[in-house]
N, C-alpha and C positions, 0 to 999 in steps of 0.2 A: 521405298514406297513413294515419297514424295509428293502428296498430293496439292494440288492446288489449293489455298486458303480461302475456298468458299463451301457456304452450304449448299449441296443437292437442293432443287426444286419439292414441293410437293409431291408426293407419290401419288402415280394414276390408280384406279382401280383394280386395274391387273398390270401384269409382265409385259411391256411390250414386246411383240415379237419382230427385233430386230436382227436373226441370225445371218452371221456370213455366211457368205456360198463355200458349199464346199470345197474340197478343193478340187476333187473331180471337175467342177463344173466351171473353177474357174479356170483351172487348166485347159480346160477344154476352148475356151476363148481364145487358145495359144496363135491359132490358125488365123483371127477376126482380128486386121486392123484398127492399131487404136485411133479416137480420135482428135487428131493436134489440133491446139490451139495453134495461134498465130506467133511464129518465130521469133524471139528478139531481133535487136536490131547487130552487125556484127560489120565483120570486116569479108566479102563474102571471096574471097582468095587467100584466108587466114585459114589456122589455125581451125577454127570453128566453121570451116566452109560445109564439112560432111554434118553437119549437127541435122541439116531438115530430113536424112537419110536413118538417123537410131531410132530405131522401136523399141520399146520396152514391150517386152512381149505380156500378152492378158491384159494391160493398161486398158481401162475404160477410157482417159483422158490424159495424155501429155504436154506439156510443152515447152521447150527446149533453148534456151538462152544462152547467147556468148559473151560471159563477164571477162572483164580487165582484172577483176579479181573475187576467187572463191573463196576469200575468208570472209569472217565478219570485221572484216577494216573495209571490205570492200561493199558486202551483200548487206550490210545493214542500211545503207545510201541508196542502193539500187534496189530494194523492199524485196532481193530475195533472201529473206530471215525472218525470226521475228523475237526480238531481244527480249519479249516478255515471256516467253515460249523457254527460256534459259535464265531468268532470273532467281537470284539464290544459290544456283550451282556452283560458281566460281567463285573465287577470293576475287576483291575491287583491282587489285594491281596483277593481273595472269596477264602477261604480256602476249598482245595479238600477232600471230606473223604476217608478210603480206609479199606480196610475189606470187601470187600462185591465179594466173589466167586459166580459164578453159571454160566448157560446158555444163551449165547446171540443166537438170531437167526436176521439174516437178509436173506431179501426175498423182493418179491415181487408182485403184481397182476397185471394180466390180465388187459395192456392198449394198445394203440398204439401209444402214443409219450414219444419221447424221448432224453428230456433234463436232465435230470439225471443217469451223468458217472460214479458214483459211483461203486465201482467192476469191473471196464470196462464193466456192463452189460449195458450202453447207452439204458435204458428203466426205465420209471415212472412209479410211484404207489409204489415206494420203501418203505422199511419200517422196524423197528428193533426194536425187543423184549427181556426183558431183565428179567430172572427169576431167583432171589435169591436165594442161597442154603436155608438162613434162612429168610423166608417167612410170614409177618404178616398176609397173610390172605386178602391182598385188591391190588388194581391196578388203577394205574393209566395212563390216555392215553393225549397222546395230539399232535397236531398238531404244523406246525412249524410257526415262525414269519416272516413276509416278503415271498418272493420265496426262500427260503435256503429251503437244504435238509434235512432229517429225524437226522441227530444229532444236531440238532443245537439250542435245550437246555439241551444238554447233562451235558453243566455248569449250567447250572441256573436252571435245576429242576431235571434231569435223577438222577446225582450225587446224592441230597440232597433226595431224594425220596427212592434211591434203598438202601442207609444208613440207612432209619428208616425202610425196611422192606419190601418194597411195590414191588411189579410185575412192568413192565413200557414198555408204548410200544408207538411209534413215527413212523408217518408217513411224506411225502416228499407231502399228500395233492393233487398227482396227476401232479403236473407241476410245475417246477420253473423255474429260472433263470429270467432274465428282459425281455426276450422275452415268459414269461409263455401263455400271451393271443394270442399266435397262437395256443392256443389248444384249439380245439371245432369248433361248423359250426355255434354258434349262438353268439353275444354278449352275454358276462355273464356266456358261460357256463364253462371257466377256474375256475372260483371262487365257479360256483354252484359244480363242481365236488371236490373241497374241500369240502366240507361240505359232499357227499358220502363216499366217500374216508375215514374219519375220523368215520361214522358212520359204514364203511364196516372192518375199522381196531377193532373198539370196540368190535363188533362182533366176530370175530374171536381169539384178544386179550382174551378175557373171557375163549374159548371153549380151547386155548390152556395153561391156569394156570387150566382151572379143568381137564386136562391130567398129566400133569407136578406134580401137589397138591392132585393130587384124590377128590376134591371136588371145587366147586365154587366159586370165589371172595368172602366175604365177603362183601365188598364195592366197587365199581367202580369210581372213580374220576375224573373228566373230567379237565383239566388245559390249561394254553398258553397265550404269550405274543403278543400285536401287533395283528396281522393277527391269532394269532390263539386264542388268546380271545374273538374273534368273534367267531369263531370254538366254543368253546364253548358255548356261547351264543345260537348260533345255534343249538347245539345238545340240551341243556336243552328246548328249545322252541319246536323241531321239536321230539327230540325222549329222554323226559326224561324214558322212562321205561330202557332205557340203565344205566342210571346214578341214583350214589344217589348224588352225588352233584357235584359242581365246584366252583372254581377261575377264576376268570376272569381277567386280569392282563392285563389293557388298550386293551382291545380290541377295533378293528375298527367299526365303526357304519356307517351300511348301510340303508337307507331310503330314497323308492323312492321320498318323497315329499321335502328330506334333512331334515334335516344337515346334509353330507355326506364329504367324502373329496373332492372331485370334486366341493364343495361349496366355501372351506375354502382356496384351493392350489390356485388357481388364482388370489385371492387376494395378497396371499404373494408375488407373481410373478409377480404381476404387481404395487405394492404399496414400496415394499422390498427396488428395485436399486434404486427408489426416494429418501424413508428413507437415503439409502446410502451414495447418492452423496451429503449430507446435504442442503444446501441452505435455500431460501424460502417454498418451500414444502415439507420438512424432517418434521415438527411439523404436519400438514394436514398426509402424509401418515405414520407416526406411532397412531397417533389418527384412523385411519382407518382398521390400523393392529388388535390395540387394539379392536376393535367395531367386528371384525372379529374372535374374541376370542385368539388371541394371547395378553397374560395380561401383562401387565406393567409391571415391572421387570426382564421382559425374553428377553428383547432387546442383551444381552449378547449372547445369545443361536441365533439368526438371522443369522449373517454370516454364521454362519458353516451350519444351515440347507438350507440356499439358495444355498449353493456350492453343498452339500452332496444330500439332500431328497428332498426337495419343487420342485423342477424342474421334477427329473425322475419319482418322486411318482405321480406327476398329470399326465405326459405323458404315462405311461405304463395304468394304473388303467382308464387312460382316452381311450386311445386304446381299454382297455378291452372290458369297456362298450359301449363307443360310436366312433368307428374306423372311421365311416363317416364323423367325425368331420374336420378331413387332407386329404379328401379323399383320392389318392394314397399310400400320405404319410405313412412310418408306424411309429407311435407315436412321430409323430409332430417333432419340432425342437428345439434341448438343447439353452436352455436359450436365445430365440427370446425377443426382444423387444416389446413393447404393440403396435401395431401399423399393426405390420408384419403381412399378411393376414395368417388366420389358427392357428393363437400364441395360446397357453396354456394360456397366461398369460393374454388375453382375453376369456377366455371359458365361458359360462353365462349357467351355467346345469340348472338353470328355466327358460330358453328362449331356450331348446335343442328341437326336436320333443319327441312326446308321445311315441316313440318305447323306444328311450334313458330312459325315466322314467319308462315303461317294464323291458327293461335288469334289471335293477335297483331293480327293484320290486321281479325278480326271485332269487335275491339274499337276500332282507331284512329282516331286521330283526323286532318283534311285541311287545318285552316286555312279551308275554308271558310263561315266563319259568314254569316249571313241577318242578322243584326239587330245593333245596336249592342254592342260588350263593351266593359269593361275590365277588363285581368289588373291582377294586382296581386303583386308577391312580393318577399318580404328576402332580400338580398345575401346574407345566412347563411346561408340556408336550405342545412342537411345532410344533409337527407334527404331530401329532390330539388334538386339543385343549382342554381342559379338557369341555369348555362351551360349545362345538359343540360335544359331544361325550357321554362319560362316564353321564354328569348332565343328559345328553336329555337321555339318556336309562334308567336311577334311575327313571326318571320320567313316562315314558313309561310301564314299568314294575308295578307301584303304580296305571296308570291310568288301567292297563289292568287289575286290581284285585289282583294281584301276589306280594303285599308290603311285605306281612309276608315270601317271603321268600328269601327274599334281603337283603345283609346287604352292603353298599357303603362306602369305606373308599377314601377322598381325602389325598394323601399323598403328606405333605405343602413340596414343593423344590425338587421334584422329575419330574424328567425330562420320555423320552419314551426311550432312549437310556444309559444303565447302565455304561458304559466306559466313557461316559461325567462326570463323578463324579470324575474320577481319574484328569483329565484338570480343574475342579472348584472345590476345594473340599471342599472351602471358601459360596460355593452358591448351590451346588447341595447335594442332599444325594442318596444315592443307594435305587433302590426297589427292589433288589431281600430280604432285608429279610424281606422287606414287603409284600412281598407273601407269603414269608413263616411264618410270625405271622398267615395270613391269612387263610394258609392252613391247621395249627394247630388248629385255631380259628373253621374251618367248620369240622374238625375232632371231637371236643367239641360237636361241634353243630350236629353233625348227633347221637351220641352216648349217648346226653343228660345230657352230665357232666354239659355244661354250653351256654346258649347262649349268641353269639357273642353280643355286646357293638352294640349301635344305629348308624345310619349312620353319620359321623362325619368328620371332617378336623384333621390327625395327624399330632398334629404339628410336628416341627424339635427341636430338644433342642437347648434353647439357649447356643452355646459358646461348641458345642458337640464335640469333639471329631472325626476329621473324621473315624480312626480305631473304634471305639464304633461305628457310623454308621452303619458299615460294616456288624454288627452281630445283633444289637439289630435295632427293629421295634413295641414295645406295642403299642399295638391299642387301648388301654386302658381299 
């Protein structure tokens, strides 16, 4: 989920009605030239010579630059990035690669809200494409974690992706910031319009590498962390003919009947400050945490996520879905006691009305996927619990028929937030290169070199190394 560490503004009166175009409509723009800004500056008998020729097709606004380099060694100098937009994702030492020239474009489609000031264009649907001088031939797309904007894994996957070859292209999902669920006139539809929005970037992702390449991706990828492993989830269930496969990398699990987080957040919030204040019922409400799927040994990780995530992540995501909850209120009140009328930290989502499990429903997810995955998630993980999330989806997926095309790796001591590794380096290990064991693993697997290793728990080594962490992840 990942949300940014501030409070939502005041709530207006009512719901803003900030809904995206459909997609009919915005498809329908397919034919309507977008319009470019002013081209960077390049070499114009390079590499980057065809750049003022790409459209992004539907694009309200483009504009298309030839860097000397599309990583963040290169794009953080040249302001196409934005390092605040990726902070906390990574471990301090993730080594950046660099070599990698070509075409970025950023742009954006056809919305009408706007909370993303990126460029100072104050308009969402933002989004950035990034196409290698030297081109393997495949692309990969992916939406962002938490409300952050379109760079912000530009550390943890753009970098390592655009290095071995790949196209890459990120969107902003349609809405961010902590106030994202005043976009739309219905519960649910801030989140439903991520899941277009990602499907609307694929789309035109693809058409603009067979401009660029003179011929079609090769492979398509779908990836993302948090909130956007859902994204993924989502596309392979709802439109694998886009994809030939995905990583799933702790995505959020949404289900109207739950385990959802709106199950798991009220607990922590209302059992947490007991544990706290020790006494006679600190043993009772860590037994409760624990039952709640926050597992024994992750008591260390508690404080920080009551200060940081458990509080804002149920109040915004609870707004989203069920705003009637405070009525007036907009997304309730930071860190109320149990007790206090309207508290989060009493929210019972099986005791909400049938509408609230509707919202719910337009957004969940079936187990059903179309094309190859692999999840991926730490045993630690606090702020989706691995029992309440990632297990219930492995299983979901097995029940709906789709086993064979799963592979599920538990990754032992891996938390949802990659920069907690640098604060425990004695207890936690990084996953990003357990993504990318994994991402290399469904590269095997789509191409038939080798299929991925059974679903399994990776262990941590004993007595490892936290530097070796850092870079090695065998899945076995």
């Amino acid at each position: 989920m990942l949300p940014h560490h501030t409070s939502p503004p005041a709530r207006p009166t009512r719901r803003t009605a900030l809904g995206a175009l459909s997609l009919a409509a915005v498809w329908a723009l397919l034919v309507t030239p977008a319009t470019a800004a002013p081209a960077g500056t390049g070499t114009p008998d390079g590499p980057c010579a065809g750049r003022a020729r790409l459209h992004v097709p539907g694009a309200a606004r483009q504009q298309a630059d030839c860097l000397d380099e599309l990583t963040t060694a290169g794009t953080v100098s040249s302001g196409h990035t934005d390092p605040a937009d990726y902070t906390g994702l990574t471990p301090a030492g993730l080594p950046t690669p660099t070599g990698v020239p070509g075409i970025q474009i950023d742009g954006y489609f056809p919305d009408t809200s706007t909370t993303n000031t990126d460029h100072g264009w104050h308009h969402d649907s933002q989004f950035v494409i990034r196409l290698p001088d030297h081109w393997n031939g495949g692309l990969v797309v992916t939406g962002t974690p938490g409300n952050r904007e379109q760079y912000a894994n530009d550390r943890a996957i753009a970098d390592w992706v655009l290095a071995r070859g790949y196209a890459y292209a990120a969107t902003d999902k349609g809405n961010t910031g902590t106030a994202f669920f005043r976009d739309g006139r219905r519960p649910g539809d801030a989140i439903a319009e991520w899941n277009t929005r990602l499907t609307q970037l694929t789309r035109a992702a693809r058409a603009v590498v067979t401009q660029r390449y003179h011929r079609p991706p090769a492979r398509t990828l779908a990836t993302g962390l948090s909130n956007g492993g859902y994204l993924v989830r989502w596309q392979l269930e709802n439109h694998p003919e886009l994809y030939d496969g995905g990583v799933d990398w702790e995505g959020t699990l949404w289900r109207a009947d739950g385990p959802n987080p709106l199950t798991s957040l009220p607990i922590a919030l209302r059992h947490y400050p007991v544990y706290a204040a020790g006494g006679p019922g600190a043993a009772d409400a860590a037994r409760t945490l624990h039952r709640a799927g926050f597992p024994p040994g992750s008591e260390f990780l508690w404080p920080y996520h009551h200060q940081v995530y458990w509080d804002l992540t149920q109040r915004i995501y609870r707004e989203e879905l069920d705003p009637g909850y405070d009525g007036a209120t907009e997304a309730g009140t930071p860190f109320c006691a149990s007790g206090t009328p309207d508290c989060d930290a009493d929210y019972a989502y099986a005791a909400r009305p049938a509408a609230v499990h509707r919202a719910v429903g337009r957004i969940a997810l079936t187990g059903r996927i179309g094309k190859p995955l692999i999840t991926l998630q730490g045993t630690l993980d606090v702020l989706l619990p691995i029992s309440e999330d990632s297990d219930v989806y492995a299983r979901m997926v097995h029940r709906a028929g789709r086993g064979s095309l799963l592979r599920y790796y538990r990754i032992e001591d891996g938390t949802h937030t990659d920069s907690l590794a640098d604060a425990f380096p004695g207890r936690l290990r990084p996953m990003v290169p357990c993504h990318r064991s994994a991402f290399t693993a469904l590269e095997r697997w789509l191409t038939g070199a080798a299929r991925p290793p059974a679903d399994h728990t990776v262990a941590r080594p004993a007595g490892a190394d936290p530097a070796a962490l850092l870079t090695s992840c065998p899945l076995g």
